[in-house]
N, C-alpha and C positions, 0 to 999 in steps of 0.2 A: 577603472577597467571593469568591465560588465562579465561576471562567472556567468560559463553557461552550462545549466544544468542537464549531467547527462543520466539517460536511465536506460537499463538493461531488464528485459523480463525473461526471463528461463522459465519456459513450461519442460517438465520431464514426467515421464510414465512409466512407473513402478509397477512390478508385477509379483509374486509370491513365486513366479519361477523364476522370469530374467527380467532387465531392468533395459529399456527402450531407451533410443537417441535422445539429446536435448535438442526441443529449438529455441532458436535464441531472438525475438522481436526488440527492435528497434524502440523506443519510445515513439517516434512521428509513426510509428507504423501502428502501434494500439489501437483495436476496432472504437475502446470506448477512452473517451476522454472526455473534460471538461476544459476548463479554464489551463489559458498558459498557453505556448508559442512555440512554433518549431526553430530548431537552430541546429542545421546540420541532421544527424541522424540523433538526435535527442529530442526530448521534449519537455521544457518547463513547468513546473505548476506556480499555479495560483493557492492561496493561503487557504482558501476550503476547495473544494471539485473532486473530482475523484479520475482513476485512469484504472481500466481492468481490459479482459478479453477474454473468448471462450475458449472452453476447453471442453471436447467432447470424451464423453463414458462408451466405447463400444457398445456396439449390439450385443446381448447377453451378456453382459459383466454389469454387477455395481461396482460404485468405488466412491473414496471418500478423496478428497484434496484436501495434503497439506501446505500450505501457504505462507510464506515471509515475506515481510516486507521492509526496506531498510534501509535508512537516508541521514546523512548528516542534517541538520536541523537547526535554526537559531529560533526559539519563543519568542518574542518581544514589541512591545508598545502595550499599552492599554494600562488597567488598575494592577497594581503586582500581587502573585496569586491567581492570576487569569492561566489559563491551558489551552493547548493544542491538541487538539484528538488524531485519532488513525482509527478506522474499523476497517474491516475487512468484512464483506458478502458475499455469497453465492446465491445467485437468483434472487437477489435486494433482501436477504434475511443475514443477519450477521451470525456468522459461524463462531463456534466456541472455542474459548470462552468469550462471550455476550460480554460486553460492559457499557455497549449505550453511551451515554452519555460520561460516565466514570471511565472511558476507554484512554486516559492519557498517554500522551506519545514524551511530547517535553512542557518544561512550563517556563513563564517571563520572570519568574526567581518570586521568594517568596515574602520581600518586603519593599517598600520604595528605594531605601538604601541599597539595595542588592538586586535591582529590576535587570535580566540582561537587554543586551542590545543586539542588532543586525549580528554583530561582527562575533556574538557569543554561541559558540557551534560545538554543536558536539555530536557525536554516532548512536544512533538510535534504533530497537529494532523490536518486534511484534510477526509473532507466529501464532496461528487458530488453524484450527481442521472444522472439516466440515462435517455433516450427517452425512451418511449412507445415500450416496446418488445413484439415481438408474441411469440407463442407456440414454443415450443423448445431449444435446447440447446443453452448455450448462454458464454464466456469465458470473466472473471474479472481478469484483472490484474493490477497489483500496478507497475509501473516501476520506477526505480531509476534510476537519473542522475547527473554529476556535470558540472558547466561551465566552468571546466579547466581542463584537464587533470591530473594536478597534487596539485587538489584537492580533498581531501578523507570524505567519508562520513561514520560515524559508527553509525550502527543499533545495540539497544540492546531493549529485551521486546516489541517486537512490534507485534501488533493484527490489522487483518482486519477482519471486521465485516461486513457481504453483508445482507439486508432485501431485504426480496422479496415483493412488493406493489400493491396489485391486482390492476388494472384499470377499467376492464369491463371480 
């Protein structure tokens, strides 16, 4: 039987006075995506790619975006000790805290004896804010990576969730 992964994004906008509607997009609906398949009002990933959307800072305000992101997850194939990444950008600069390439999400277990498999899943999650954004539009994306090529990473139920943080 083929899971089909589904994903929710919530943009919401916080203010230091009152706190604005949620909207809620669809996974097939995200302006940016990579790899991976529509199915229904979801949308699949592939083992690296990334999926984001904009979110605009009003005229005269800054604001910073805090950002989660957060998915059931299986590590597995490749040499064991191999990893799965998750970064998080604004405007293709990765928001703090920065880990580059040390950014692990889950890993394929830590010896051959103990490598997981497809079927080994567990909940996983990763919050970063950003710098002090100006007015304007501004592009969030999650990108997925692994440190071996011929290690896979499966996404299922996974939600990013961006708040917007007025500044000034």
């Amino acid at each position: 039987m083929k899971r089909v992964t589904r994903c929710v994004l919530a943009v919401a906008a916080l203010t230091a006075v009152n706190a604005q509607a949620q909207t809620t997009i669809n996974g097939k609906d995200l302006i940016a995506r990579s790899t991976g398949a529509a199915s229904g009002n979801a949308w699949s990933l592939g083992s690296t790619g990334y999926v984001g959307t904009y979110v605009t800072v009003p005229a005269g305000e800054t604001d910073k975006l805090l950002v989660s992101f957060n998915a059931e997850t299986a590590c597995y194939g490749g040499s064991a000790g191999e990893r799965c990444l998750v970064g998080i950008t604004v405007d293709n600069a990765e928001i703090a805290p920065a880990a580059g390439s040390d950014s692990y999400f889950d890993n394929n277990g830590p010896t051959d004896t103990s490598k997981h498999t497809q079927a080994t899943q567990a909940q996983h999650a990763i919050v970063r804010i950003s710098p002090t954004l100006s007015a304007g539009a501004h592009t969030v994306r999650v990108e997925l990576a692994t440190t071996s090529s011929s290690t896979k990473l499966k996404y299922d139920d996974w939600t990013i969730a961006v708040q917007r943080v007025r500044v000034t």
